[in-house]
GULO-653383 format. One record per residue (C-alpha): residue in one letter; x, y, z. Coordinates in steps of 0.2 Angstrom, whole numbers, padded with zeros to 4 digits, always signed. Layout:
N
AXYZ;...
% end
This chain:
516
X+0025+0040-0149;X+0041+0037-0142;X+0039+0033-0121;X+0053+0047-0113;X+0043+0053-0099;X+0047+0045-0080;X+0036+0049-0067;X+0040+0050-0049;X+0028+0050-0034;X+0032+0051-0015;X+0022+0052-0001;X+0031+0063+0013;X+0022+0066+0030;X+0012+0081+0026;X+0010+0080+0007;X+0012+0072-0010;X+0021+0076-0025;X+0021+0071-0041;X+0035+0076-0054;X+0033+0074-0072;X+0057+0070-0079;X+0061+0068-0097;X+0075+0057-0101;X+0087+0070-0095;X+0081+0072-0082;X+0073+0091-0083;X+0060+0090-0072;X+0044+0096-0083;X+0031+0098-0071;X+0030+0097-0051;X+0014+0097-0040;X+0013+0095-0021;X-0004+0094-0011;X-0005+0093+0009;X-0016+0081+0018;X-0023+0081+0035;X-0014+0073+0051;X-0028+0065+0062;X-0023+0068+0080;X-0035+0057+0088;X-0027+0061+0105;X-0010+0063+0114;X+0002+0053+0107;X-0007+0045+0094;X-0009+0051+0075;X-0016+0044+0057;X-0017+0050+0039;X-0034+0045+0028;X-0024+0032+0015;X-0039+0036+0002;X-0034+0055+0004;X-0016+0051-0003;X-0023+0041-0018;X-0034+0059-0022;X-0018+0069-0018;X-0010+0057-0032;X-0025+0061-0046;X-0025+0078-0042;X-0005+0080-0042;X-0003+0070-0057;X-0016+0078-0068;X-0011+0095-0066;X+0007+0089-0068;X+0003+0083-0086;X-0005+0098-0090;X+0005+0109-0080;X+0021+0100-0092;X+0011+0099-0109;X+0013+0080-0108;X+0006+0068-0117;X+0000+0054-0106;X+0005+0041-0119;X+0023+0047-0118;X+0024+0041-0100;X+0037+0026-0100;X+0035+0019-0082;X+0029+0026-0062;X+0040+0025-0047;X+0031+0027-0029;X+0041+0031-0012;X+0034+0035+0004;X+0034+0036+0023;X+0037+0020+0031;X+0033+0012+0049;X+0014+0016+0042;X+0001+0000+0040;X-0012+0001+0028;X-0026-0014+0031;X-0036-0017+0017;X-0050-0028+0015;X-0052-0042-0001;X-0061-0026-0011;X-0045-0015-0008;X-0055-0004+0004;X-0045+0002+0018;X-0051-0008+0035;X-0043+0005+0044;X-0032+0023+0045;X-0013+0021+0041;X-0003+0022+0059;X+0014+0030+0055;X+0031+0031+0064;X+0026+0044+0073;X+0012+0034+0083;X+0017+0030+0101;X+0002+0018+0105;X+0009+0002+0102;X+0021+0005+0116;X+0015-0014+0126;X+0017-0021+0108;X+0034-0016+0107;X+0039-0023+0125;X+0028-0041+0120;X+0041-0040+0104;X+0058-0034+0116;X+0052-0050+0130;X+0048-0065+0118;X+0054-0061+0100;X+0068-0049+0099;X+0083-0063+0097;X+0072-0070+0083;X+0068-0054+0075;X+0088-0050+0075;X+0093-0065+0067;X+0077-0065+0055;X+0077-0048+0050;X+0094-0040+0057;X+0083-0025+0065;X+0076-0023+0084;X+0058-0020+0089;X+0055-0002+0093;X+0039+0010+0087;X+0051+0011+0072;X+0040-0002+0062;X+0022-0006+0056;X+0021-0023+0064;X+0018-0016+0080;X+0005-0005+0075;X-0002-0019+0067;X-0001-0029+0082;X-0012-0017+0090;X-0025-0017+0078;X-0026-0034+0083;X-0026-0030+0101;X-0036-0017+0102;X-0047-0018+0087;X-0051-0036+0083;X-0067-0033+0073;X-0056-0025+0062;X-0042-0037+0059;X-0054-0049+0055;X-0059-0040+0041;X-0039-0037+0035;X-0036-0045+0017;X-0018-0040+0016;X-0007-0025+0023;X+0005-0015+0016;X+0016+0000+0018;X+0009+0018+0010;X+0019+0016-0007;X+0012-0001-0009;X-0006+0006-0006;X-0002+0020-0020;X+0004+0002-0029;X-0013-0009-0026;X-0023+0007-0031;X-0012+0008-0048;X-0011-0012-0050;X-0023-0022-0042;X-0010-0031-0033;X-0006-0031-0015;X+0011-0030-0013;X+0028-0025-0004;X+0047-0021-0008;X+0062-0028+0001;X+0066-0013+0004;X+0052-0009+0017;X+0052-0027+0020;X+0068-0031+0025;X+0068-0017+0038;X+0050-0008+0044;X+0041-0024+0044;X+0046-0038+0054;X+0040-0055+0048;X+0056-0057+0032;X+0069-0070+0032;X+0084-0060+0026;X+0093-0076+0020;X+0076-0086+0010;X+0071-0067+0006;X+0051-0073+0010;X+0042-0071+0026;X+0046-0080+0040;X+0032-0093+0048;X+0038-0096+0062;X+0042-0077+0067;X+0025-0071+0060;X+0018-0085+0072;X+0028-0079+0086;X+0022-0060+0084;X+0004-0066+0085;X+0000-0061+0068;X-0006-0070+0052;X+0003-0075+0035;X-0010-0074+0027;X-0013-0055+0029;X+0005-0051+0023;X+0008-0048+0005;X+0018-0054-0009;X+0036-0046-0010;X+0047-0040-0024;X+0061-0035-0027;X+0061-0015-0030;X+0070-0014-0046;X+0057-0026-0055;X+0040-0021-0059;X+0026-0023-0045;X+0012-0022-0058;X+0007-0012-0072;X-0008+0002-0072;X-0023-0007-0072;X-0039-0001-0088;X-0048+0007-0068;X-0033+0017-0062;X-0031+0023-0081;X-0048+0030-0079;X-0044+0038-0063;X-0027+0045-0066;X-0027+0049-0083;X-0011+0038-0086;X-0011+0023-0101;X-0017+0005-0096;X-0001-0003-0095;X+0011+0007-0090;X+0025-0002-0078;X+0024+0001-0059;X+0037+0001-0048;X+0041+0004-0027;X+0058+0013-0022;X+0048+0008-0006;X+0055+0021+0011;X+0057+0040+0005;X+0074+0038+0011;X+0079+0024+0000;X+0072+0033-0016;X+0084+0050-0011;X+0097+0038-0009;X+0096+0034-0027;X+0093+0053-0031;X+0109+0056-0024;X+0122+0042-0033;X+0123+0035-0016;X+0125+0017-0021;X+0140+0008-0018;X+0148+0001-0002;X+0157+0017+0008;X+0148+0029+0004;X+0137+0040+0016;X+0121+0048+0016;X+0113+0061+0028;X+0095+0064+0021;X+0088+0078+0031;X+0071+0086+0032;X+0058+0087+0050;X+0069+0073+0055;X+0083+0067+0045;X+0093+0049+0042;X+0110+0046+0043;X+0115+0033+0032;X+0130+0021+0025;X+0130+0008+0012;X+0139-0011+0015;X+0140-0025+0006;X+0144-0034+0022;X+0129-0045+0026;X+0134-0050+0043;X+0135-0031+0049;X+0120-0026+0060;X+0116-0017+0076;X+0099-0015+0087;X+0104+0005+0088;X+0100+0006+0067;X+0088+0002+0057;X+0096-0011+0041;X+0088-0007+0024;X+0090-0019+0008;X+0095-0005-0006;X+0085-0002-0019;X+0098-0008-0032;X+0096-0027-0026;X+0098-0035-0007;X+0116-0038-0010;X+0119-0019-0005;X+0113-0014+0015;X+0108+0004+0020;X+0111+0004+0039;X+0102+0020+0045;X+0101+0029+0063;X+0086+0040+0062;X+0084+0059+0072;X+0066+0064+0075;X+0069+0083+0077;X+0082+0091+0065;X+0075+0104+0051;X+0060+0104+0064;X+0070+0111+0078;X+0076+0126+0068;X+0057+0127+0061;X+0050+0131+0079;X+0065+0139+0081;X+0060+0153+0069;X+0040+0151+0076;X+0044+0151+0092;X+0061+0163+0096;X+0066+0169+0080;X+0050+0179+0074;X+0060+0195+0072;X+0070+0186+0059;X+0054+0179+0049;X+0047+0197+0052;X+0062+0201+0042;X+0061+0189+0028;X+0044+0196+0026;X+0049+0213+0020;X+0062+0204+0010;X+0063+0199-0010;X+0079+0190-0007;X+0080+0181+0007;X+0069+0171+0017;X+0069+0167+0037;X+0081+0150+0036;X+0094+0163+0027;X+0092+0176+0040;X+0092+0162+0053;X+0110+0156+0045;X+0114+0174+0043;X+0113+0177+0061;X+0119+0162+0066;X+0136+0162+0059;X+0138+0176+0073;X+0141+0166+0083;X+0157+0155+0085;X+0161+0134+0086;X+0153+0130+0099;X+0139+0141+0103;X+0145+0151+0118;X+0143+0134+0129;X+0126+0131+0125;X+0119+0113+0120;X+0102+0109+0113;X+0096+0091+0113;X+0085+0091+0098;X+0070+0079+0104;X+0055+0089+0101;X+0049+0070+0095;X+0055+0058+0108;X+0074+0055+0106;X+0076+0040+0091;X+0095+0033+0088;X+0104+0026+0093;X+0089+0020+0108;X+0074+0027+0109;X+0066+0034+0122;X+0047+0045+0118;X+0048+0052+0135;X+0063+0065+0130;X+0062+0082+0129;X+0071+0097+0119;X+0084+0105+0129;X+0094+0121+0129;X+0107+0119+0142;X+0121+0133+0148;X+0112+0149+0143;X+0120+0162+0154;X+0116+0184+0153;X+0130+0181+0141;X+0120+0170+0126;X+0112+0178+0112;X+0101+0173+0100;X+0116+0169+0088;X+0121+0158+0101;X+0104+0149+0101;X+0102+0145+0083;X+0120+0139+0081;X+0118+0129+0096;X+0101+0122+0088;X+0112+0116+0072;X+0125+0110+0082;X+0114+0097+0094;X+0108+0091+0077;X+0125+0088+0073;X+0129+0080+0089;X+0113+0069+0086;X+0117+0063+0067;X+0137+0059+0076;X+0129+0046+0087;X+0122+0037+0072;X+0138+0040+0064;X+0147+0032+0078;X+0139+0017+0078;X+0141+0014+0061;X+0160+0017+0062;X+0161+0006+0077;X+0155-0009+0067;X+0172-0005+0058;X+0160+0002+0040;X+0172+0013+0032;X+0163+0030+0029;X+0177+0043+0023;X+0163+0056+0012;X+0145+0060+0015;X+0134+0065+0004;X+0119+0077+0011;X+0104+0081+0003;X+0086+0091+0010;X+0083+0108+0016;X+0092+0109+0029;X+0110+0105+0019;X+0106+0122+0009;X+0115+0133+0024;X+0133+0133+0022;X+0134+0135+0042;X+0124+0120+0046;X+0136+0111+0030;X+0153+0116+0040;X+0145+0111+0057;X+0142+0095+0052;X+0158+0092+0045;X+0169+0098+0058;X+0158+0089+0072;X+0158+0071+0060;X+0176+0074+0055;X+0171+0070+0035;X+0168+0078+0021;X+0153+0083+0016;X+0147+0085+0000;X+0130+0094-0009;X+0121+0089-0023;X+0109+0098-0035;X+0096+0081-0033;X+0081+0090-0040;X+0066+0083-0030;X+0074+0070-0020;X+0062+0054-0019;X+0051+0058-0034;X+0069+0059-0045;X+0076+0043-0036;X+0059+0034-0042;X+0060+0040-0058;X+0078+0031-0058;X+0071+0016-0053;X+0058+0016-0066;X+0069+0022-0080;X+0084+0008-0075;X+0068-0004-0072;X+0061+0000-0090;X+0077+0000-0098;X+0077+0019-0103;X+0096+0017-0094;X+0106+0002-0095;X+0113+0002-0076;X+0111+0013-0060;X+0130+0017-0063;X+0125+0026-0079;X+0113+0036-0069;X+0124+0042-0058;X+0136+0046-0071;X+0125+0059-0081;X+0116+0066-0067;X+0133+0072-0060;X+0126+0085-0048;X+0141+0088-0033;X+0135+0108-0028;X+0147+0111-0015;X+0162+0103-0003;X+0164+0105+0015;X+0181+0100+0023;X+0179+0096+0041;X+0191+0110+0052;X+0203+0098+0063;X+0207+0113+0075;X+0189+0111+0079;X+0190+0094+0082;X+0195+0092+0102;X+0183+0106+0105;X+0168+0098+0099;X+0173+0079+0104;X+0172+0086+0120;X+0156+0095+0119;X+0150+0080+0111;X+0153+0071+0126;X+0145+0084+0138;X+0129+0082+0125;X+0126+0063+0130;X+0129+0066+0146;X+0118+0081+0148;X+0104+0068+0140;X+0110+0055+0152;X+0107+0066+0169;X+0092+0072+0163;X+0083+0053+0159;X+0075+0052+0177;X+0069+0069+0175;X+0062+0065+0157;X+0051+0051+0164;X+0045+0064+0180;X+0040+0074+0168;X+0029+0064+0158;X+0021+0057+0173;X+0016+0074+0177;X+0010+0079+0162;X-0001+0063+0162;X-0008+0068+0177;X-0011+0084+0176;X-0015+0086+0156;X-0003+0097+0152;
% end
């Protein structure tokens, strides 16, 4: 039976998906299952690793029957995931404890041990700065905090190497998560680093073997067969980070190019094939393709969130609305209304930090902000001032990049958010570059599936890929009339954020105080 089936598997923050592609990439089946956030109290949250290995038996059996696939046509798996999100296991592969993502803020004193005794090291070693952006400190913590449980730690790994070890047996990890979300990897000797590993207080011994993503971690073991459904055999491979499996989804893969993934937060991306480039104010990926490419990225907490509590919280006559509607639902309404208003949103700045502010320096103690609401501002005001913050956000890590003298002239967007055309023209008047939307159907699961199918042999190259999943939707040329306008409101956006640290800080002093 000929073996023309790919499938691809993400972890996102709230669900899994499985997606059963053919050879030409027709997607034949898609499932999604949520799982449960743990919220074990302020500031903190978890996710139940087991519960994600069920999500992926349940996803991917309903997807084979779903597409009327036989299992032995399948030809190889590719697993993504969230990232900054230690899984321990034990020898028998049982977890020791629940995976701690990004969004975690406990390991705050870990992060200021790593910033006062390590971070020149960490720089050099890794080309990336301790922040709560990575799973080292949260496994540092473990260690601090829970040393029963560190004792018992066989290896670690990020949540697609856990979906890896429950398909393979082996404990494993891509450069592509370790090169940026887990300090400890030399990017020169591409191994972990002893003497840095020391120096954080950790052991080698719990970290696991690496590989490069576009080989093979392992192949699905004669147990996972009998759990998933899927033949004994079958090739296994890590696109590693969610972001750096859309990258491939989206043909972003060669040096210039830019990519603005965006979801509840969103990435502003731009490949180089400079290995000296790197700044503490963006996180440096190895690309998928091979660790001669770098993804430097500058991550915003709060961007299809904000318009999401926008609707819940101040748009619910528009959701209303959509209710009683066939054709349109409350993000087109939202557009809709928004494009009411005009550049610049009556004077009215949001600062989108529902989350804590990430990129270009983070700081968990800010706030979202609407600043200049007068009588005058109306709700069309408000959700185009919502898209524009967003914007002014992404720009800082756009900036940064461009100050390191990377030369980004298009960006490619991708995610929810990029499918209203207001948003669209925001972003490229306020970045100056053309934007560019792609029909990448599924993002990550399709990006895996690239990897498996280059990784299998399926395709001879990623440039092949590319070049038959042609998929450009839509171009946005950026409006240079608008452009003083909004360099200026950009500069009143950081400075509003800059007045208003002290009162940030107050704030959550209060709160802690009081419980609110």
């Amino acid at each position: 039976m000929a073996k023309d089936v790919l499938i691809g598997i993400d972890i996102g923050s709230s669900n899994v998906k499985t997606v059963v592609f053919n050879k030409a990439f027709d997607i034949l089946a898609s499932e999604t299952q949520e799982y449960e956030t743990i919220i074990p109290q302020p500031g903190w949250s978890e996710y139940r690793p087991d519960e994600w290995w069920d999500c992926v038996k349940t996803t991917l059996g309903r997807a084979l029957k779903q597409g009327d696939v036989n299992p032995d046509r399948i030809a190889g798996i590719g697993l993504s995931s969230l990232g900054c999100c230690p899984v321990p296991m034990d020898e028998t592969g049982a977890v020791a404890y629940n995976g701690i993502p990004w969004s975690d803020q406990r390991a705050q004193d870990e992060v200021q041990f790593l910033t006062d005794n390590c971070k020149e090291m960490i720089f050099a070693k890794c080309k990336n700065a301790p922040t709560t952006l990575n799973a080292t400190t949260h496994l540092m913590w473990i260690k601090n905090h829970c040393p029963d449980v560190y004792r018992k730690i066989h290896k670690y790994t990020e949540p697609s190497g856990f979906l890896g070890q429950r398909f393979t047996g082996q404990y494993t990890m891509d450069y592509g998560f370790a090169s940026s979300l887990d300090f400890g990897f030399d990017t020169e000797t591409l191994d972990w680093d002893d003497d840095l590993i020391g120096a954080m207080g950790l052991d080698k011994a719990i970290f696991p073997k690496l590989h490069p993503n576009n080989e093979p971690l392992g192949a699905v073991t004669a147990q996972a067969a009998a759990e998933t459904g899927v033949p004994e055999g079958v090739p296994v491979f890590a696109g590693g980070a969610d972001l750096l499996a859309a990258a491939l989804a989206a043909g972003a893969i060669h040096a210039g190019q830019g990519f603005y993934s965006m979801g509840s937060g969103a990435n502003m991306m731009a490949i180089t094939d400079n290995q000296e480039i790197a700044s503490p104010h963006l996180i440096s990926f190895f690309h998928p393709i091979g660790p001669q490419l770098r993804i430097l990225d500058g991550v915003q907490g709060s961007i299809g969130y904000s318009l999401r509590w926008f609707r819940d919280q101040l748009g619910r006559d528009l959701q209303a609305a959509a209710e009683l509607s066939t054709d349109v639902d409350a993000f087109e309404l939202l557009t809709q209304e928004g494009m009411k208003s005009k550049p610049g949103s009556g004077g009215v700045i949001y600062l989108p930090h529902l989350f804590g502010k990430f990129h270009p320096a983070l700081n968990p103690a800010a706030k979202g902000v609407f600043f200049g609401i007068s009588p005058g501002t109306t709700q069309a005001d408000l959700i185009r001032a919502v898209m524009e913050g967003c914007a002014y956000a992404a720009y800082q890590s756009l900036k940064n990049i461009l100050d390191l003298g990377v030369t980004v002239d298009e960006i490619i967007v991708t995610g929810g958010p990029s499918k209203s055309p207001l948003w669209c023209q925001i972003m490229a008047d306020v970045f100056g570059r053309k934007l560019v939307t792609i029909n990448a159907p599924e993002a990550s699961p399709f990006g895996n599936a690239i990897l498996a199918g280059v990784g299998v042999g399926m395709f001879s190259s990623f440039d092949e890929v590319a070049q038959r999943a042609d998929h450009v939707d839509r171009a946005y040329e950026p409006n240079v009339s608008l452009a003083p306008m909004y360099m200026e409101m950009f500069g009143l956006y950081e400075q509003t954020y800059q007045s208003l640290l002290p009162s940030f800080d107050e704030l959550a002093r209060i709160q802690s105080k009081h419980g609110l």
